[in-house]
Backbone bond lengths (Angstrom), bond angles and torsions (degrees), N, CA, C in turn:
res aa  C-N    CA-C-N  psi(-1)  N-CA   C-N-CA  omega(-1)  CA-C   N-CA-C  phi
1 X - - - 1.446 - - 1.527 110.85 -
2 X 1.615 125.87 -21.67 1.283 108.70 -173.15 1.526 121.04 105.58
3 X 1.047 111.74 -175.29 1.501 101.38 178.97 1.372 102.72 -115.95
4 X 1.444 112.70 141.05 1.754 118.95 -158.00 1.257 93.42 -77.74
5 X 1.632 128.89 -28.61 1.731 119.50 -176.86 1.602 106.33 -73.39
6 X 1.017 109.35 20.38 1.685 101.00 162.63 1.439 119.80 -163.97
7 X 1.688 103.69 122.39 1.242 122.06 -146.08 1.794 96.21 -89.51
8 X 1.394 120.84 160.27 1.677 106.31 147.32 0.974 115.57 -129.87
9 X 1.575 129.12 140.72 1.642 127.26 153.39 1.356 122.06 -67.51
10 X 0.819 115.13 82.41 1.861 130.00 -179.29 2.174 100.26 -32.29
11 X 1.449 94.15 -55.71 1.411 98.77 175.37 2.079 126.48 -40.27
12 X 1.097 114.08 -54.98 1.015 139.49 117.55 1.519 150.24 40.06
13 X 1.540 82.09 -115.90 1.282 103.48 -147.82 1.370 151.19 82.83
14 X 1.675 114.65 24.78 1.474 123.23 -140.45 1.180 86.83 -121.43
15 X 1.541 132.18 144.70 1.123 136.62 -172.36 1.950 86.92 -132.45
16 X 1.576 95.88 131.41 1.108 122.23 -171.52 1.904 121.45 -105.31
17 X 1.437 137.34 66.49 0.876 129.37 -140.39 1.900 103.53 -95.68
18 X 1.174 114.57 113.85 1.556 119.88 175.97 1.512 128.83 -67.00
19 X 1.070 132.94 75.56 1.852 151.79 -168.91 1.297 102.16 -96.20
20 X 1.713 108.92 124.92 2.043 117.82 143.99 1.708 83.83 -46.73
21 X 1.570 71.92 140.48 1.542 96.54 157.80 1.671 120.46 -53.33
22 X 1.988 108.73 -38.81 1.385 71.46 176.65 1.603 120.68 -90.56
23 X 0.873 119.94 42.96 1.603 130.01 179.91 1.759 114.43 -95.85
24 X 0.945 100.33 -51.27 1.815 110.18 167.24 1.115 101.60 -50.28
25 X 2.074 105.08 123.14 1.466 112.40 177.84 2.018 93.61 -89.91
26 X 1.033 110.42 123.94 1.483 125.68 147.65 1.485 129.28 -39.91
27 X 1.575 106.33 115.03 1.441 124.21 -178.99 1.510 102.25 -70.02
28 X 1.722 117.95 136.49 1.301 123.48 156.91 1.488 119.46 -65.00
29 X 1.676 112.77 109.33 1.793 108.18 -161.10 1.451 105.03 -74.81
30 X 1.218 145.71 135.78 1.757 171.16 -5.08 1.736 69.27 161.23
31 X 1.205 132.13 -37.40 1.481 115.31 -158.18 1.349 112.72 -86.80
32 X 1.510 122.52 -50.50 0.881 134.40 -178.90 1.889 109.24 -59.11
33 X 1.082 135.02 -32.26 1.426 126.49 143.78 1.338 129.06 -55.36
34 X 1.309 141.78 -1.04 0.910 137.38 -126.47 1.277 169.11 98.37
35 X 1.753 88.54 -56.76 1.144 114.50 -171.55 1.998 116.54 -50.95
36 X 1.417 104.04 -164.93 1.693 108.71 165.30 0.990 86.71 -112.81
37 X 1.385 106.55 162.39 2.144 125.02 142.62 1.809 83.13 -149.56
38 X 1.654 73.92 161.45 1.752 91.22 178.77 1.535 89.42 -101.91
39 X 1.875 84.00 129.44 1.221 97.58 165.85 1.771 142.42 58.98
40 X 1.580 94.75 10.33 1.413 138.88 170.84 1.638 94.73 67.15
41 X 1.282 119.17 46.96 1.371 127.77 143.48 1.544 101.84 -116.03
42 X 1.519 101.61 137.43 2.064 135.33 -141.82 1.795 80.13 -74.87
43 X 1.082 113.70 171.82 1.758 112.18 -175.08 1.819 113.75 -101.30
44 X 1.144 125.16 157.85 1.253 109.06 -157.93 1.541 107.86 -113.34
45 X 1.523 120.52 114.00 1.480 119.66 -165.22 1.722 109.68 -95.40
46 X 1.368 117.67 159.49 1.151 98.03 165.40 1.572 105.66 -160.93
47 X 1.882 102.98 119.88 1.332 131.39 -139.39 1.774 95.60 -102.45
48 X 1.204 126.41 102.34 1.038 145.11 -172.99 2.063 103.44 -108.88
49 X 2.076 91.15 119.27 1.354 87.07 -172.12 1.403 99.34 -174.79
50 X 1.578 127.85 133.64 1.538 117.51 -161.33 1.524 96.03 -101.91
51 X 0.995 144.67 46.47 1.517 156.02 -140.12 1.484 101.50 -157.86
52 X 1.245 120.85 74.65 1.467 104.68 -173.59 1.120 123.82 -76.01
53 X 1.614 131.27 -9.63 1.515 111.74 152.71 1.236 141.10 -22.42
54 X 2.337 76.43 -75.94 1.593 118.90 152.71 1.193 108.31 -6.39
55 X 1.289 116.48 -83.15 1.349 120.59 -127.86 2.132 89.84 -92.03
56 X 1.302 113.39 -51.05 1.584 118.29 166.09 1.530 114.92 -13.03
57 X 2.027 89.18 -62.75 1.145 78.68 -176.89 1.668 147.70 -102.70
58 X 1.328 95.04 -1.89 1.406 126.16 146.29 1.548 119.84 -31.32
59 X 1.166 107.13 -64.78 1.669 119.42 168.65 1.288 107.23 -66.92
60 X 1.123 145.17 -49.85 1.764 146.60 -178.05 1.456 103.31 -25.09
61 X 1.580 83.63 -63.31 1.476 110.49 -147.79 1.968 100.74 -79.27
62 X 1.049 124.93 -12.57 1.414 122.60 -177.93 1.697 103.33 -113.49
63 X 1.405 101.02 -16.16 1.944 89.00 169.15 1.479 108.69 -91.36
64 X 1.657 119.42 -0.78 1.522 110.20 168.94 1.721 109.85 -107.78
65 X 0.907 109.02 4.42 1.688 122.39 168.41 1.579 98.72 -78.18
66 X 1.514 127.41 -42.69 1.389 132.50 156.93 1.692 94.65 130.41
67 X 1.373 125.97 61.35 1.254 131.97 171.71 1.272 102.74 -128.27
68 X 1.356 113.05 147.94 1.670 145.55 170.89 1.876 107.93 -77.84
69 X 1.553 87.51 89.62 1.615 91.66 -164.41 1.812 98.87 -104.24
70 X 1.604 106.55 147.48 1.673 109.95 165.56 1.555 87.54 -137.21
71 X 1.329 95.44 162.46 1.822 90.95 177.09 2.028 89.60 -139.63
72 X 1.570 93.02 168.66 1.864 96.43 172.77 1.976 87.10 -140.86
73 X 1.163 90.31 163.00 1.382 108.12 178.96 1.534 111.33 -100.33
74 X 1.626 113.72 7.07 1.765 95.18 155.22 1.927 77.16 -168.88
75 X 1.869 78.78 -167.97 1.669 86.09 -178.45 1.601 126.51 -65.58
76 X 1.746 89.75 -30.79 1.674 89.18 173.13 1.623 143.60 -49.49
77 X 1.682 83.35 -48.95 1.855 108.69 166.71 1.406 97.34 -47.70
78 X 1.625 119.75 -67.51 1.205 133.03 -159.32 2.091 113.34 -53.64
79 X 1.018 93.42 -5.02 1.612 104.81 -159.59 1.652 102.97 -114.32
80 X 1.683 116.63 -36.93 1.408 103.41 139.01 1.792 136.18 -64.73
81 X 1.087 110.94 -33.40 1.311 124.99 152.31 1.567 122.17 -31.31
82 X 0.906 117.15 -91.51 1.449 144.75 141.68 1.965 99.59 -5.77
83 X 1.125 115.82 -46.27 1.346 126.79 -165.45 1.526 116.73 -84.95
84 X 1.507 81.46 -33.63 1.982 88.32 -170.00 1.721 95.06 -106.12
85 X 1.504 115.29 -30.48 1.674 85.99 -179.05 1.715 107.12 -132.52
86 X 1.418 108.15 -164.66 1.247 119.39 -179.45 1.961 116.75 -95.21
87 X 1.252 108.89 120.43 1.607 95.67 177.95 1.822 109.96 -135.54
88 X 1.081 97.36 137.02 1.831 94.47 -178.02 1.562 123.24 -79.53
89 X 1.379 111.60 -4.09 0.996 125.96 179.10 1.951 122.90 -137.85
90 X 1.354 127.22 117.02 1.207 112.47 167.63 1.808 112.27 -114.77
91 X 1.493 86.64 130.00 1.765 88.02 179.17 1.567 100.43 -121.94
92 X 1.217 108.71 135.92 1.465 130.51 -176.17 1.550 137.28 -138.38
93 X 1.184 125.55 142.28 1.323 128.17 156.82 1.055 127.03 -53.43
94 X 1.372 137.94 175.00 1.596 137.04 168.33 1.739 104.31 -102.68
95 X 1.570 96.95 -76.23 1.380 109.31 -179.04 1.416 120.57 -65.71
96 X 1.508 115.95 90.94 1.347 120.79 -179.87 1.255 129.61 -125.15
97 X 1.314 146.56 154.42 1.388 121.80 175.36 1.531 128.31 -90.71
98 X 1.109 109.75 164.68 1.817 111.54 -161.56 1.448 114.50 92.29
99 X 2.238 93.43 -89.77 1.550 92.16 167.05 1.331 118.29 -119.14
100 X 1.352 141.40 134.36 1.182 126.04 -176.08 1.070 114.50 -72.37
101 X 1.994 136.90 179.17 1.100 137.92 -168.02 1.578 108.84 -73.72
102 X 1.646 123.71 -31.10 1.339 146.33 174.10 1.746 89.23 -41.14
103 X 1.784 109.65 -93.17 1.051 133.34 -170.64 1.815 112.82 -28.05
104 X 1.382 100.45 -31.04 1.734 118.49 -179.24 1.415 102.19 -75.31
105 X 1.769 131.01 -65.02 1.401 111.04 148.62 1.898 148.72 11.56
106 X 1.911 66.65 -73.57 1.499 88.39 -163.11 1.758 89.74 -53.79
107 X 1.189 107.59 -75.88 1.359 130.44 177.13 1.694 124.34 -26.38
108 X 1.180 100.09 -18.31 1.726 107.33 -177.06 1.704 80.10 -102.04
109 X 1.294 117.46 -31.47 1.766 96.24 -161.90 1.772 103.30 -75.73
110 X 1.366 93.60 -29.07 1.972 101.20 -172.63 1.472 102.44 -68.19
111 X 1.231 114.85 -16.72 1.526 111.74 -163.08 1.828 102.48 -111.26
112 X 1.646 107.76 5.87 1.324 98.36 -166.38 1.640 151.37 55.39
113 X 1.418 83.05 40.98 1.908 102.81 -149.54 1.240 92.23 -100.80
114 X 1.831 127.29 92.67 1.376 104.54 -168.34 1.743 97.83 -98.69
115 X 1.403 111.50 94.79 1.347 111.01 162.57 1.593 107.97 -125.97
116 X 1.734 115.30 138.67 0.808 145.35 172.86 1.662 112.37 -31.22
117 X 1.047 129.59 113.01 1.890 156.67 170.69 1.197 109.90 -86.22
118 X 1.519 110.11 116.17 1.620 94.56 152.25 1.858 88.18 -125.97
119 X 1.231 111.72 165.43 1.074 105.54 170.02 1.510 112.17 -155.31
120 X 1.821 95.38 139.30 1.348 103.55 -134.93 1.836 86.20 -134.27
121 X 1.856 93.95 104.25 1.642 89.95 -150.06 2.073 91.38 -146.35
122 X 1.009 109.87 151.50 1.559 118.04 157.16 1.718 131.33 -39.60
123 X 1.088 80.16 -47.31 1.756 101.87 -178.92 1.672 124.94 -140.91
124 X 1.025 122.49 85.48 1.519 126.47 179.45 1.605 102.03 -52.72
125 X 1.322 90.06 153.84 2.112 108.27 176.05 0.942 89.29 -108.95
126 X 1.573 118.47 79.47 1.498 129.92 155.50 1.431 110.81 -64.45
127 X 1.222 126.34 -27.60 1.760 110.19 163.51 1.629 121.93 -54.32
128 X 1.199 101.82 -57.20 1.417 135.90 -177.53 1.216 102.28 -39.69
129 X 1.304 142.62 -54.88 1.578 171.96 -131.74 1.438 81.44 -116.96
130 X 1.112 150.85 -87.88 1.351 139.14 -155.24 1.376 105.10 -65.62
131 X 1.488 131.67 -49.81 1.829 119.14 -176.59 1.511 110.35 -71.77
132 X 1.587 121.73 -28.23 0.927 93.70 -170.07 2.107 83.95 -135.45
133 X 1.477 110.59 110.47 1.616 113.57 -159.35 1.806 97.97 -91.56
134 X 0.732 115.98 -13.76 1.635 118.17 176.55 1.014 143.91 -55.55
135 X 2.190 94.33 -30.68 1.349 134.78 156.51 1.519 125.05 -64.26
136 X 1.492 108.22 -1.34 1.418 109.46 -159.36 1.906 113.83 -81.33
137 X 1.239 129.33 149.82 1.147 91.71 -165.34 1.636 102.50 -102.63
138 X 0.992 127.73 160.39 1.785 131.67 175.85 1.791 98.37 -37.65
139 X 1.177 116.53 -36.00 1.606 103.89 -168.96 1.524 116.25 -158.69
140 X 1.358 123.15 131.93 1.759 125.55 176.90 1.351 96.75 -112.62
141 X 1.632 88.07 153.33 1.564 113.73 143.56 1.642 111.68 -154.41
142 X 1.729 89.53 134.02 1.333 110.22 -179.77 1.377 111.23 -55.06
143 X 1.651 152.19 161.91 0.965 134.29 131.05 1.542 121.96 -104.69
144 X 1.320 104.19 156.71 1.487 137.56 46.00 1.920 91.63 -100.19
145 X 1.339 97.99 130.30 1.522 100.99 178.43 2.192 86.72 -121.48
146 X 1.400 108.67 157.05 1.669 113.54 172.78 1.649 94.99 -94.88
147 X 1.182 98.12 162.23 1.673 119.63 -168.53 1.690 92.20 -79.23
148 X 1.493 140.06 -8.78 1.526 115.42 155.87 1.276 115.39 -84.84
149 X 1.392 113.06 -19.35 1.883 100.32 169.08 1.621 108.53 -76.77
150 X 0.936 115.13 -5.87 1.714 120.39 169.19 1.207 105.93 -82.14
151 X 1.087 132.22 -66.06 1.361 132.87 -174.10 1.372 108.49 -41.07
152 X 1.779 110.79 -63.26 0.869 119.07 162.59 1.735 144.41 -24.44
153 X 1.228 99.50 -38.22 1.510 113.24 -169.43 1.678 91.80 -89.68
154 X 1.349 105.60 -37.56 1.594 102.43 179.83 1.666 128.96 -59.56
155 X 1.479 85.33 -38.42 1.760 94.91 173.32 1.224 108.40 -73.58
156 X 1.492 120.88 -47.40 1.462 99.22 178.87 1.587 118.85 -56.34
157 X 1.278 118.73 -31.78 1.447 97.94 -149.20 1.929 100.74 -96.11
158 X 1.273 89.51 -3.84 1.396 98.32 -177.45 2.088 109.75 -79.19
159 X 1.177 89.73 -26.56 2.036 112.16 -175.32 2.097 92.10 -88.47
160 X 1.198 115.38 -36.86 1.421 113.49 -172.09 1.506 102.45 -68.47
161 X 2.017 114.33 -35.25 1.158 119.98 -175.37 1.245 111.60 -59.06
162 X 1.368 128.50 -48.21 1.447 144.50 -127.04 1.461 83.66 -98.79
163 X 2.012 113.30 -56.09 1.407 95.53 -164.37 1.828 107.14 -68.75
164 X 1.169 133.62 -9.33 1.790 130.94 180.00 1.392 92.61 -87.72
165 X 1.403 145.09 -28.59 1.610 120.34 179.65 1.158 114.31 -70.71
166 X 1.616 122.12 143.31 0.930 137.41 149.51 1.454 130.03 -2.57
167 X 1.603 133.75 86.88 1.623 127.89 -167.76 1.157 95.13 98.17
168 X 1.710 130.99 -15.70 1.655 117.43 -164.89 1.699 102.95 -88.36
């Protein structure tokens, strides 16, 4: 049967792990680095990547940094996502199936969605990026990139955001 302290949503896929409170290791909150959050709720990322390690662990590692993480497994998911809620951050792949990370671009630019891109992919559309530069995203990383140049790329571009908004 498993171990009863951990539940699954079959629907899903969500693994539900049951901890005393004092057992839960504590996220460093977005403020105390620096960072912004509105209104001292942590900022909400959303890690788009058909790599499910990838993408697992991508999210792990930025919801214990103390971010409000959802992830989709390509651009499409990511584009209902994108549709139904609000996120301060989009990090993405290129090469994906359905829609690629490019096509996700395109699509945030047609729709006027100005949220912050980094995109964190195998192969950049360095053509793509030069004919049409609008598409470009605030920030890359090649992979195999380590989860502190991720972090990394996140804080910056998330502190680059804050200081160009309005009051920032």
């Amino acid at each position: 049967m498993g171990d009863p302290s951990i539940a699954r949503n079959h629907a899903r896929d969500i693994f539900v792990v049951k901890m005393n409170r004092n057992e839960i290791p504590r996220a460093r909150e977005p403020e105390a680095r620096g960072l912004p959050a509105r209104m001292g709720v942590p900022l909400h990322v959303l890690v788009v990547e058909d790599d499910d390690v990838l993408r697992e662990t991508n999210a792990d590692m930025l919801l214990r940094a103390g971010y409000q993480v959802q992830d989709a497994v390509d651009g499409a998911a990511a584009w209902d996502a994108l549709s139904e809620g609000y996120y301060d951050l989009l990090i993405t792949d290129n090469n994906m199936p359905r829609v690629s990370g490019l096509e996700l671009l395109k699509r945030l630019h047609a729709a006027r969605m100005g949220i912050p891109v980094i995109m964190a992919t195998g192969t950049l559309p360095e053509e793509e990026f030069t004919r049409q530069p609008w598409l470009k995203p605030v920030a890359t990383l090649l992979k195999p990139y380590t989860q502190e140049q991720m972090l990394e790329a996140v804080e910056k571009v998330l502190r680059k955001t804050a200081d160009t908004a309005p009051g920032g």
